[in-house]
C-alpha positions in Angstrom: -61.1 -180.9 -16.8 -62.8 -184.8 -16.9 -66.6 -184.6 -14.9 -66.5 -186.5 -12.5 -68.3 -189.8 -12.7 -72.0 -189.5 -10.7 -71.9 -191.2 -7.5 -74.1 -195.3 -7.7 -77.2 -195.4 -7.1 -78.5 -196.7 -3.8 -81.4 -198.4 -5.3 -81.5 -200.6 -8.0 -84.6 -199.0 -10.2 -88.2 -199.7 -8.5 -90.7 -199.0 -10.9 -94.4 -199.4 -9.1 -92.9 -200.1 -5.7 -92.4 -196.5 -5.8 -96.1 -196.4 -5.2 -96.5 -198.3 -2.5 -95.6 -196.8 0.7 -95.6 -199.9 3.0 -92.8 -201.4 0.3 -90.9 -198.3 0.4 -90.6 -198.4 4.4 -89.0 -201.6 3.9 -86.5 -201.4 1.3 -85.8 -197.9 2.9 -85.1 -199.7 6.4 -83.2 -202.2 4.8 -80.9 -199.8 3.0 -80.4 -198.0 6.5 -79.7 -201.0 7.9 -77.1 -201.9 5.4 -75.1 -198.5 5.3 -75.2 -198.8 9.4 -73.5 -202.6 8.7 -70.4 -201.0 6.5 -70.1 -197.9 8.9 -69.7 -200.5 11.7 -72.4 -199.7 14.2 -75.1 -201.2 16.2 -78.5 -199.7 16.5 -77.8 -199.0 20.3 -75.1 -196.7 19.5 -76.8 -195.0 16.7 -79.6 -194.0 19.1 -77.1 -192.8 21.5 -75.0 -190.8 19.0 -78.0 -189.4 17.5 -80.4 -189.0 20.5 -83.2 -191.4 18.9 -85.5 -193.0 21.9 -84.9 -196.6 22.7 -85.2 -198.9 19.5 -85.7 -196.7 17.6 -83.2 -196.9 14.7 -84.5 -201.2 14.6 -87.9 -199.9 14.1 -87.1 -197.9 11.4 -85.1 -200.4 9.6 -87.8 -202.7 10.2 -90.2 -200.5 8.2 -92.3 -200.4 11.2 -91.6 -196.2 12.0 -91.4 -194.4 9.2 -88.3 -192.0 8.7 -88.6 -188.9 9.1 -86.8 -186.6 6.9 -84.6 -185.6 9.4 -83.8 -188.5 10.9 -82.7 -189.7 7.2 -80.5 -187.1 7.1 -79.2 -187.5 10.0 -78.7 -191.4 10.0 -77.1 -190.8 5.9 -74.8 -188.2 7.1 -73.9 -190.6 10.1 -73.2 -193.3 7.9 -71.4 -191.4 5.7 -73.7 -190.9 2.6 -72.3 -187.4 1.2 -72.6 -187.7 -2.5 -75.8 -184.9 -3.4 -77.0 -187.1 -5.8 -77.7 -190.3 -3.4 -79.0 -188.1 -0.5 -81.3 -186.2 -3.3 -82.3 -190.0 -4.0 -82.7 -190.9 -0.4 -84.6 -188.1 0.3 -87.2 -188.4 -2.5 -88.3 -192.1 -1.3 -88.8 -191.5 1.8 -91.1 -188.2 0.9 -92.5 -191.1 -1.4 -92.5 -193.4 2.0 -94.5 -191.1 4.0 -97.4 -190.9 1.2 -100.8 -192.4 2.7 -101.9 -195.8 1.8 -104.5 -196.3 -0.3 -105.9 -199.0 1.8 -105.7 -196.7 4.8 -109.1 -195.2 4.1 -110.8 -198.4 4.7 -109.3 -198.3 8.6 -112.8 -198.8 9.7 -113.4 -202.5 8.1 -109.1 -203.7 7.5 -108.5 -206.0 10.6 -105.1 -205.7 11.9 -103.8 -209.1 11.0 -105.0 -208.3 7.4 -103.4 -205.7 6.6 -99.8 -207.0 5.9 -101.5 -208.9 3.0 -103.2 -205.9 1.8 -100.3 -203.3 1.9 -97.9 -205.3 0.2 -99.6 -207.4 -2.4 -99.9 -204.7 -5.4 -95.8 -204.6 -4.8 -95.6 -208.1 -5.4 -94.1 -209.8 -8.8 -96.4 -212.7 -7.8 -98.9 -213.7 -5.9 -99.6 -217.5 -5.1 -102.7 -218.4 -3.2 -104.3 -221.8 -2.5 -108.0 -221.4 -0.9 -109.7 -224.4 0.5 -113.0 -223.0 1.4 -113.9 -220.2 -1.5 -112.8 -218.5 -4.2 -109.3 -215.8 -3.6 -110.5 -212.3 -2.5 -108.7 -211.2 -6.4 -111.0 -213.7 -8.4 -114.3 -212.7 -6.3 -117.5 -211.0 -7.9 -118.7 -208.3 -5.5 -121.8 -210.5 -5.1 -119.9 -213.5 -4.0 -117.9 -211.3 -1.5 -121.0 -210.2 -0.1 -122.3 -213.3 0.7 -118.6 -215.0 2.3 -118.8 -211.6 4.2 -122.2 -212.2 5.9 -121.8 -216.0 6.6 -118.7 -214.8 8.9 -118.8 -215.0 12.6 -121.2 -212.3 14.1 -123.7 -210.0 12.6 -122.4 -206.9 10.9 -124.2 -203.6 9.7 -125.1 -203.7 6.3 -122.9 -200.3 5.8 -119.7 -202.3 7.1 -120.6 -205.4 4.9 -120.6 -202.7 1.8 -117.4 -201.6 3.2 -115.8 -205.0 3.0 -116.9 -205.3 -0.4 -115.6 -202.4 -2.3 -112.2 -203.0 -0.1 -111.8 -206.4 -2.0 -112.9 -204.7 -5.1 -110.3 -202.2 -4.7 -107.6 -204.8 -4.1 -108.5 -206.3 -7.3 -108.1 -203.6 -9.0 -104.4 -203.4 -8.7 -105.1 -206.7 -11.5 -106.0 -204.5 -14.0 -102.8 -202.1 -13.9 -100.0 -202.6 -16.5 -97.0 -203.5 -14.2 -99.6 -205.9 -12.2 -98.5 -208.7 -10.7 -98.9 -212.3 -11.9 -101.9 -214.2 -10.2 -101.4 -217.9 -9.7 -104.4 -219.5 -7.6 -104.9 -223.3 -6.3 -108.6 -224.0 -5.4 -109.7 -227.3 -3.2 -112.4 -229.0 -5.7 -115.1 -228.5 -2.7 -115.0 -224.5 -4.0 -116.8 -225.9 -7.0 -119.6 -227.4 -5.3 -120.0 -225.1 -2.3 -122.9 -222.7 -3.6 -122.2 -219.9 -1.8 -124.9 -217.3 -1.7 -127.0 -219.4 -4.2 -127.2 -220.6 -7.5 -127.2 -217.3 -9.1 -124.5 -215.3 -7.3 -122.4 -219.0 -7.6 -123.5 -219.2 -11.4 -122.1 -215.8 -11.9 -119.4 -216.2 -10.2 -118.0 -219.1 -12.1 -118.6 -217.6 -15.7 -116.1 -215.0 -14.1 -113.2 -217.1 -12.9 -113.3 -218.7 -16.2 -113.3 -215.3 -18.4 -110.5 -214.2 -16.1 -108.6 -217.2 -16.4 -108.6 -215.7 -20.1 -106.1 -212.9 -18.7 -102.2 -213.7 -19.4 -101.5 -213.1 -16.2 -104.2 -215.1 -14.1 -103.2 -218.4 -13.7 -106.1 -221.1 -11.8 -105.7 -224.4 -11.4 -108.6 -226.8 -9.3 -107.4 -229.4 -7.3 -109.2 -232.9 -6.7 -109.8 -233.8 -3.3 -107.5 -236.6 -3.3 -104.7 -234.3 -4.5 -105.5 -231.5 -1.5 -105.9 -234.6 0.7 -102.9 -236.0 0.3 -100.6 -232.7 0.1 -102.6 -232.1 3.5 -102.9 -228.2 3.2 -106.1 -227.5 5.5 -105.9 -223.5 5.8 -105.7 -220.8 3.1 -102.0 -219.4 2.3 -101.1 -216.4 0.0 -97.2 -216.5 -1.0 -96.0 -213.0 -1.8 -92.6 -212.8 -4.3 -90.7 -209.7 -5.1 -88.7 -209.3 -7.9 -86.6 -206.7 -5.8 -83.8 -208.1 -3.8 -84.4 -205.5 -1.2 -87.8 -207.3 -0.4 -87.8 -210.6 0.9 -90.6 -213.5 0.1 -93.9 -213.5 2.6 -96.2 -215.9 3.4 -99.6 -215.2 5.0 -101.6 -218.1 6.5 -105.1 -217.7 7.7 -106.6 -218.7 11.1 -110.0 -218.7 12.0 -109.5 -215.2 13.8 -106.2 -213.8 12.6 -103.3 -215.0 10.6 -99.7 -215.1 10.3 -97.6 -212.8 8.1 -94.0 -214.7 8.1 -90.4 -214.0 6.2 -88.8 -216.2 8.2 -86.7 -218.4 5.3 -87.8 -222.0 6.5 -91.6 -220.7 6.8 -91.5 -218.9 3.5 -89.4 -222.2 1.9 -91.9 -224.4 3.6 -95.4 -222.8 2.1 -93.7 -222.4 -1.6 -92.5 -226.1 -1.7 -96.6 -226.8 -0.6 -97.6 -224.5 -3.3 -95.2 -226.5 -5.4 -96.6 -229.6 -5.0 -100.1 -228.7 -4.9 -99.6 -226.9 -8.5 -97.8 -229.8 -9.9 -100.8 -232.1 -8.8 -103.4 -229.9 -9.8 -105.8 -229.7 -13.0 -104.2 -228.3 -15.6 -105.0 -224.3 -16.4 -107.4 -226.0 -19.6 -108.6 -229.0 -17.3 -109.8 -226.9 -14.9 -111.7 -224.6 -17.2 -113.8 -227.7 -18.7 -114.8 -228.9 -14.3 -115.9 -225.3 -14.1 -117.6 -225.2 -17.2 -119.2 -228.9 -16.3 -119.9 -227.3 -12.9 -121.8 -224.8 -14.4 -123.9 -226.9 -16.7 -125.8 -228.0 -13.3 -126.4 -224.9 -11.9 
């Protein structure tokens, strides 16, 4: 008797996104939201049929409920996922899905509109910033955090300021892992110049953007005023890309009290092309080194 060829996988293979819960969510709610496509259904009658609350089955393809084990099964078996091996698949990320967060322990300092940015970021293939006003969160010294931190709006307890800082050094910590993503990072000229927290903290944070623009994958480039002026940027913006299909592009733009967190095509095309242009009129990687370096000479 021939064996029977294995059943395809549902997922083409994740690698690190397996360890990100957030990410999982949403390539798991996609996935549902494909096999309900080619079994012909509408969310509405898939929360009939299985006795799911209103909206439910859009939340969970949205990522934004997580799925609970029984509800997979019942929504695979629905859709007509029988193969053992796919549901032993299926069933393994989303016990992988429902794993905390690492970032969920700092719940007491994470603002709401921040944490898109933070929960997805380490599943990025790249991350593209451009920062007007200081240095990225990533290429911060814990000094220099400390000090953007406490020039913010209102007057926060020194344990909450502590908290803030170890959250950003956490997040830059996913930098040093060996399937890290690549760091590319735009800075207005006026960074330079703006000594934030003093000459010391400013001094030491310089020498370290330039030894970790020594890092293969950190890329920083400084642009003139001129250049910023005429691309006419005026607000930070962090451009997430995924080298999963499953995940779509984000961009995150920053307000003065929130942000927005878009993957709406024409946003997400919009922000890159900026990023684009800015890059393309930017210092050079090597240029940008020797202003820092000259910057530094006058500290």
């Amino acid at each position: 008797m021939v064996a029977a060829e294995p059943s395809p996988s549902l997922f083409r293979p994740l690698g690190a996104v397996e360890n990100n819960p957030t990410a999982l969510r949403l390539i798991l709610g996609g996935k549902l939201r494909e096999l309900r496509v080619s079994a012909g259904l509408d969310p509405a009658d898939v929360d009939t049929r299985l006795g799911f609350s209103r909206s439910k089955t859009s939340r969970i393809e949205l990522g934004r409920h997580g799925c609970k084990p029984a509800d997979a099964m019942a929504l695979l078996d629905l859709y007509g996922v029988q193969a053992p091996e796919q549901i032993a698949e299926f069933m393994r990320l989303v016990s992988q899905s429902r794993q905390s967060d690492w970032w969920r322990s700092f719940g007491d300092v994470l603002s709401d509109f921040f944490e898109p940015l933070v929960a997805l970021e380490g599943a990025a293939a790249t991350i593209r910033t451009y920062e007007p006003f200081y240095v990225p969160g990533l290429l911060q010294t814990p000094a220099y955090t400390d000090a953007v931190v406490r020039s913010g709006p209102g007057q926060l307890l020194m344990h909450d300021v502590q908290r803030r800082v170890e959250l950003r050094q956490e997040r830059q910590r996913q930098l040093d892992q060996p399937d890290a993503p690549r760091l590319w990072a735009v800075i207005d000229e006026s960074v330079l110049m703006r000594s934030v927290g003093g000459t010391q903290v400013m001094r030491e944070q310089l020498l370290h953007l330039v030894a970790m623009m020594q890092r293969p994958r950190v890329t920083l480039q400084v642009a003139p005023l001129e250049v910023t002026a005429s691309v006419g940027v005026g607000t930070g913006v962090t451009y997430l890309r995924f080298a999963l299909g499953d995940l779509k592009d984000v961009v995150y733009i920053e307000h003065l009290t929130g942000s927005t967190f878009s993957q709406k095509p024409q946003a997400v095309e919009q922000y890159r092309d900026m990023l684009d242009r800015l890059g393309a009129c930017a210092l050079t990687p090597k240029q940008s080194v020797e202003l820092i370096e000259q910057r530094l000479k006058t500290l």
